[in-house]
C-alpha positions in Angstrom: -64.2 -173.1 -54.9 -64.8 -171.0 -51.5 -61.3 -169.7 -50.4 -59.3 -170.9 -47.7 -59.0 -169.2 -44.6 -55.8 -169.6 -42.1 -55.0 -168.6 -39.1 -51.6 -169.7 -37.8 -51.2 -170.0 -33.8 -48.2 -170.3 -31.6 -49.8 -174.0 -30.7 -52.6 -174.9 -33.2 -53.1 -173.9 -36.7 -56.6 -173.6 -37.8 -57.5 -174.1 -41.5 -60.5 -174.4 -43.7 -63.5 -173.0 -46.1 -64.3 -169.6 -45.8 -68.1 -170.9 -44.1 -68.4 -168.2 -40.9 -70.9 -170.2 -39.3 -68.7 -173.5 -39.1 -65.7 -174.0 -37.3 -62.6 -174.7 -38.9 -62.5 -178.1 -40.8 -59.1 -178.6 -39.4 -57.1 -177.9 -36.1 -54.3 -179.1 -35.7 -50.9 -179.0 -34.3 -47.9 -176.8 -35.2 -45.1 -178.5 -33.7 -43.9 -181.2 -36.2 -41.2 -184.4 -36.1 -38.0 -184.2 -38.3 -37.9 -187.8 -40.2 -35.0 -189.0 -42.4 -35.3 -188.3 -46.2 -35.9 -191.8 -46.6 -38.6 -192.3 -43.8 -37.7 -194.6 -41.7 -38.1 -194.3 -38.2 -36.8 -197.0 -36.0 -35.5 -197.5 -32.1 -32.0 -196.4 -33.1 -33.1 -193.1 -35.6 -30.9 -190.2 -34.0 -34.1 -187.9 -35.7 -36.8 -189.6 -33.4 -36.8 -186.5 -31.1 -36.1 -184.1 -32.9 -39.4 -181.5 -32.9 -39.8 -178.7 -35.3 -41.8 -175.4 -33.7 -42.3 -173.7 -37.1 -44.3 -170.7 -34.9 -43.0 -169.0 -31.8 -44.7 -166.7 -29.8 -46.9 -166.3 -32.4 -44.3 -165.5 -35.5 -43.4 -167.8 -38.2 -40.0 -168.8 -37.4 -39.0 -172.0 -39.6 -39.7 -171.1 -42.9 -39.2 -174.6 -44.8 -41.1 -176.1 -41.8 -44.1 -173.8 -42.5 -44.3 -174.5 -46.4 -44.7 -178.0 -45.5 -46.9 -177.7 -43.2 -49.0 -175.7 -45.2 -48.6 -178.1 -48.3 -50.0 -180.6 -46.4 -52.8 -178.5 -45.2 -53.8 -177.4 -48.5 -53.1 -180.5 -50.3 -54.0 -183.1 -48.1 -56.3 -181.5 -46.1 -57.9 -179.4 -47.9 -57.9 -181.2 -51.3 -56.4 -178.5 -53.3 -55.4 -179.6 -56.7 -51.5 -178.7 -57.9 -52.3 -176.4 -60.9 -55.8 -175.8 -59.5 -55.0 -173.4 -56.5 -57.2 -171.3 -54.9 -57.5 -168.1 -53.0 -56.5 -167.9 -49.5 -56.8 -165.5 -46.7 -54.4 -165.3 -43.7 -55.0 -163.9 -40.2 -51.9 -161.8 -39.4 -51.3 -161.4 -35.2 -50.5 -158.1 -33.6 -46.9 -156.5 -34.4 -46.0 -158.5 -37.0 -42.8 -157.5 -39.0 -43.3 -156.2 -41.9 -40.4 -158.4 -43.6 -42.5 -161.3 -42.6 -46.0 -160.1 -44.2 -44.0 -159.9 -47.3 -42.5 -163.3 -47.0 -45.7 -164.9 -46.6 -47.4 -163.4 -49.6 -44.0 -164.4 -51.5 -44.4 -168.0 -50.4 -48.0 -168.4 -51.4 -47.5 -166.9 -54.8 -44.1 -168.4 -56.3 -44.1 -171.6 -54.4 -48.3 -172.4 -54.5 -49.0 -170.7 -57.3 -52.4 -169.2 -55.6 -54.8 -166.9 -57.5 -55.7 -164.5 -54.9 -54.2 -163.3 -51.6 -55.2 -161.5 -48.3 -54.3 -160.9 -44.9 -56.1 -159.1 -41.9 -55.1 -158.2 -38.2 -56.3 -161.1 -35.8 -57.8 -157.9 -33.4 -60.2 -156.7 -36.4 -61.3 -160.3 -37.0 -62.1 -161.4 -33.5 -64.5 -158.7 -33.9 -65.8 -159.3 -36.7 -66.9 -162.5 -35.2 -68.9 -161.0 -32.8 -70.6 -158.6 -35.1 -68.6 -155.7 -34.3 -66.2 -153.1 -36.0 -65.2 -151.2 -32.7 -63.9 -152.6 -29.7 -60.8 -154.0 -27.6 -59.4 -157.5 -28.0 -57.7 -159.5 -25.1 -56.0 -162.4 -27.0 -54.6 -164.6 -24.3 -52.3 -167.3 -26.8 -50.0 -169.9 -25.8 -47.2 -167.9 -26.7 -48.3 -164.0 -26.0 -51.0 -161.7 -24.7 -52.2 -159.3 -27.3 -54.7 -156.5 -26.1 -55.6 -154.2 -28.8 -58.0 -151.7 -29.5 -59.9 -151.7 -33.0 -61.8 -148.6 -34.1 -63.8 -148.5 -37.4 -62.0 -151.7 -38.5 -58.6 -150.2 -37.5 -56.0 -151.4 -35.0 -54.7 -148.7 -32.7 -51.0 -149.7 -33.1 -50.0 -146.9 -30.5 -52.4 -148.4 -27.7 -52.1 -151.6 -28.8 -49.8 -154.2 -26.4 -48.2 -157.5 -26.7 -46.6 -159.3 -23.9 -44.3 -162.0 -24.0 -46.3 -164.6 -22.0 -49.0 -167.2 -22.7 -50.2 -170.1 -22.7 -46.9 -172.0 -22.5 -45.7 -170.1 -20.2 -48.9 -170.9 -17.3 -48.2 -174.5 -18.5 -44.3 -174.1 -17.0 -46.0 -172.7 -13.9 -48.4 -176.0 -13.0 -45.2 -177.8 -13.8 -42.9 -176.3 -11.3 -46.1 -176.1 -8.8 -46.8 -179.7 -10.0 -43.0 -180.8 -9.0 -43.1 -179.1 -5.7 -46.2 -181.2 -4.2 -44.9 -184.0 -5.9 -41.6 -184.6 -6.1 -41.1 -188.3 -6.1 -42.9 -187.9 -9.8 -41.6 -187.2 -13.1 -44.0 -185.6 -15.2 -43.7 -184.9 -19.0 -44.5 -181.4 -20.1 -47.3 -182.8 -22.6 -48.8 -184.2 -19.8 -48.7 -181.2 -17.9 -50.5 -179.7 -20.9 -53.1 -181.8 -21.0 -53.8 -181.2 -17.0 -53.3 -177.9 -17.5 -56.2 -178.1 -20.2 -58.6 -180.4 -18.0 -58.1 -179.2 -14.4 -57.2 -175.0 -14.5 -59.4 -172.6 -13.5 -60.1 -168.9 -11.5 -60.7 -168.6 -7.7 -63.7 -166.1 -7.5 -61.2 -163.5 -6.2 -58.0 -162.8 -4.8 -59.3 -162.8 -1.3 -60.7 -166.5 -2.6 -57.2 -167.2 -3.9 -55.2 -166.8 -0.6 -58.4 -169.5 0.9 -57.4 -171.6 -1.2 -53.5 -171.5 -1.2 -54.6 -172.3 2.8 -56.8 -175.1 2.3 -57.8 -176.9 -0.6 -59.6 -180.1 -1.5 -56.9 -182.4 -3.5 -57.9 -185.1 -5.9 -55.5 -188.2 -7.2 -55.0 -188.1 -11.0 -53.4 -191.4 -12.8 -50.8 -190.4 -15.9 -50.4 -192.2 -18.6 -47.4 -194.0 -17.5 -49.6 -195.1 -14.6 -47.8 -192.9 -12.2 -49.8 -190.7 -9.6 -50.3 -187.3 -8.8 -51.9 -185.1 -6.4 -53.7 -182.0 -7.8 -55.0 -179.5 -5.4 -54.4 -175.2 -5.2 -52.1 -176.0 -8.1 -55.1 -175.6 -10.8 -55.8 -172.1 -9.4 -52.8 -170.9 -9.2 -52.1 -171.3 -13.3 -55.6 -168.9 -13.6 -54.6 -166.4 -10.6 -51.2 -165.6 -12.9 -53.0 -163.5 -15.3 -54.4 -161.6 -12.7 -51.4 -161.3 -10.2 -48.0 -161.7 -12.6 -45.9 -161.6 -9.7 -46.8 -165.4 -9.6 -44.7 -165.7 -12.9 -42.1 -163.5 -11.5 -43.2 -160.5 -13.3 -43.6 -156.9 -12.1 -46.8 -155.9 -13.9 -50.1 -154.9 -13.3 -53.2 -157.8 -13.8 -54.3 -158.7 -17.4 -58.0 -156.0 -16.5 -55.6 -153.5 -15.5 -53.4 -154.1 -18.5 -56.8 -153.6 -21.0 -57.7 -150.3 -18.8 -54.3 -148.7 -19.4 -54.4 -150.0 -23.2 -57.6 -148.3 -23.7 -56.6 -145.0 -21.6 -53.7 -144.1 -23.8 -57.0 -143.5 -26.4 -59.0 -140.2 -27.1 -61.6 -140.2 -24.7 -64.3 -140.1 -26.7 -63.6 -143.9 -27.5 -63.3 -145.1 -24.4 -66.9 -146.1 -23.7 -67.2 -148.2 -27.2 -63.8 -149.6 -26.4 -64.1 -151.2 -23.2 -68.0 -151.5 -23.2 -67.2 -154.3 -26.4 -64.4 -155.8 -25.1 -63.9 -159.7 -26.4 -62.0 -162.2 -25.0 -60.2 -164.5 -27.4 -57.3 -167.4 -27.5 -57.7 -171.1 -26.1 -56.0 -169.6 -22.1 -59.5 -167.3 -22.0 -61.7 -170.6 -22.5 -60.2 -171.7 -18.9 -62.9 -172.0 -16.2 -64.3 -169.4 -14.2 -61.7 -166.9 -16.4 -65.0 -164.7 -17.6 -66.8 -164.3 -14.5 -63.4 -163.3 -12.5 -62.2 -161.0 -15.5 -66.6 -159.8 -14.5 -65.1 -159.1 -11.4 -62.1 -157.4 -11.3 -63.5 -155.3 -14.3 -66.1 -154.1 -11.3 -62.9 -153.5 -9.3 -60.6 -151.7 -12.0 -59.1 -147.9 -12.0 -61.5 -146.8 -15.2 -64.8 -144.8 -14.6 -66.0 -146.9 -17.2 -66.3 -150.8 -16.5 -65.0 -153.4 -19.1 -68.1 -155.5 -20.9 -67.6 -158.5 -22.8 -69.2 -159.1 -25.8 -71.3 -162.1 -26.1 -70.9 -164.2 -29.5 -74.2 -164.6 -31.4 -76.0 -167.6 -31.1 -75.9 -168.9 -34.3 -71.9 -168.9 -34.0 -70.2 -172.2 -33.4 -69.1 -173.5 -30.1 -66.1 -172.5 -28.3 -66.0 -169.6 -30.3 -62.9 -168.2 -28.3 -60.7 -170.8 -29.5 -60.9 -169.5 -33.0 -62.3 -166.2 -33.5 -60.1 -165.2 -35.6 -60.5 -167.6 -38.2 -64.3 -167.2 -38.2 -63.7 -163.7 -38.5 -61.4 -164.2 -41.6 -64.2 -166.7 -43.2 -66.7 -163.8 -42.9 -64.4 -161.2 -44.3 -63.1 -163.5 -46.9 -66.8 -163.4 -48.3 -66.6 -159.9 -49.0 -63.1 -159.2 -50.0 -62.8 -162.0 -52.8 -66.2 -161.5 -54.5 -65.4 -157.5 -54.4 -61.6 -157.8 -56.1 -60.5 -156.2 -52.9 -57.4 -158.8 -52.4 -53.9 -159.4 -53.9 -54.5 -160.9 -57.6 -51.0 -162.9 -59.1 -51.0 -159.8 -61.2 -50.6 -157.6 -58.5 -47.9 -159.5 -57.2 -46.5 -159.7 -60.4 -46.3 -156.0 -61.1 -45.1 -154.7 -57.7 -43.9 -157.9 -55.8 -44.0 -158.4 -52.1 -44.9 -155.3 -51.0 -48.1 -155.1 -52.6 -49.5 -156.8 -49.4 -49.0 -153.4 -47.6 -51.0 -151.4 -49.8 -53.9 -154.4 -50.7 -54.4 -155.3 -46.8 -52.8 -153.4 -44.2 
């Protein structure tokens, strides 16, 4: 039985066979719906809106909401077998607690009863996917921004930086912009999500952007309710964020600049390999026109030497960004399983929890 790979986002959770060259066999939501023990769900059910975010910001947060989520993934989705379990391998995101690894691994083994364990930085396997070892990550999540450089496999915690904005939070944005041009509409946030998704994209430049804030083509878009909205500089402002936080209220530099002074607080002799394979990752770096501007202002940045973005191989699957992680687990789950390299139930069983910081970190 291959092992399962996961890799747990602030939005989507991605789950499958370790088969590198496939995408995941599922993605799927995190947030979940609180029913009554007895399951009904009826007009008057005071549980019908209650909804259960298990991940924040990229960190588990509701434990029992997690384990059920993942015994449906497993056993329903995956087709695991109760007394059959398999090995698993879990991407682990950038600065998380250490407390946490240790619940996870805890979780797997005394409540799944799984025969082998392993967990790896998201920044290493991003890479991986791409075919490299050495490089810089800029993760752009619904819930954070992760930019951290990897070399020889290894995160450079010291460089490394998370901020505490995302995806979500550019979604907020187009709803407040959204609400200003029109304001005789009420607009449901998942709906703004889904605009967000179809219509947001980069102006060529900053000089482009103010154009545009000027004078811009709108277009009429019919929500599901059948009301009717008019989209126009709105869907550039949501990409123009990430390079000007200010738009989000925030006094910080653009998300190139960000990378350059990640990268900079490096020896100097990495530099070059650092920025020269940097990759972009996380379902906000898939928007349109995000490369070629992040092209652009790399030309424009403070560093003598200019950010490149790596390319994914051809034979890679599509929309590689959106889960780079994950395919960078399923490759590394190939090696560490076969080899004995990962967290066996007698491992856990000799030294408990925090085995996982010895076996994989």
């Amino acid at each position: 039985m291959e092992a399962v790979v996961v890799d747990i986002g602030s939005k989507l959770l991605k789950a499958g066979p370790a088969v590198p060259d496939q995408a995941p066999a599922l993605i799927i939501p995190n947030q979940m719906k609180r029913i009554p023990e007895d399951g009904s769900m009826n007009d008057s059910s005071p549980f019908e809106d209650i909804i259960v975010e298990p991940v924040v910001r990229s960190f588990i947060k509701d434990w029992d909401a997690m384990e059920d989520l993942l015994h449906h993934i497993l056993y329903t989705g995956l087709g695991w077998e109760i007394g059959n379990e398999g090995q698993i391998l879990f991407t682990d995101p950038l600065c998380t607690p250490k407390a946490a690894r240790e619940q996870l691994v805890q979780l797997m083994f005394e409540t799944f009863n799984i025969s082998g364990f392993y967990a790896s930085e998201q920044a290493v396997l991003s890479l991986y996917s791409v075919g490299r070892i050495s490089g810089c990550t800029v993760d752009i999540g619904h819930g954070k921004i992760d930019i951290a450089p990897v070399i020889e496999g290894a995160v450079q915690h010291i460089a490394s930086r998370r901020f505490e904005i995302g995806g979500i939070d550019l979604t907020k944005l187009l709803a407040e912009e959204l609400g200003k041009s029109n304001p005789l509409v009420n607009i449901k946030m998942s709906d703004v999500e889904k605009i967000k998704e179809q219509f947001s994209c980069c102006a060529d430049d900053e000089l482009a952007y103010e154009k545009i804030k000027r004078s811009c083509q709108t277009e009429q878009h019919t929500l599901p309710d059948g009301q009717v909205i008019t989209i126009g500089r709105e869907r550039y402002t949501v990409g123009e964020a990430l390079f000007q936080p200010s738009i989000l209220g925030l006094e910080a530099h653009g998300i190139v600049e960000q990378l350059v002074r990640c990268i900079s607080t490096v020896s100097s002799d990495n530099h070059r390999q650092l920025l020269e394979n940097t990759v972009l990752c996380g379902g906000t770096a898939s928007m349109t026109g995000f490369e070629e501007r992040f092209h652009k202002e790399a030309g424009l940045c403070s560093s003598a030497i200019r950010p490149a973005l790596i390319k994914p191989p051809e034979y890679m699957p599509e929309n590689l960004t959106n889960y780079s992680a994950w395919v960078g687990g399923a490759i590394l789950a190939k090696v560490v399983f076969p080899q004995n390299q990962h967290v066996t139930k007698g491992d856990y069983d000799e030294n408990g929890p925090s085995v996982v910081h010895r076996k994989c970190f």
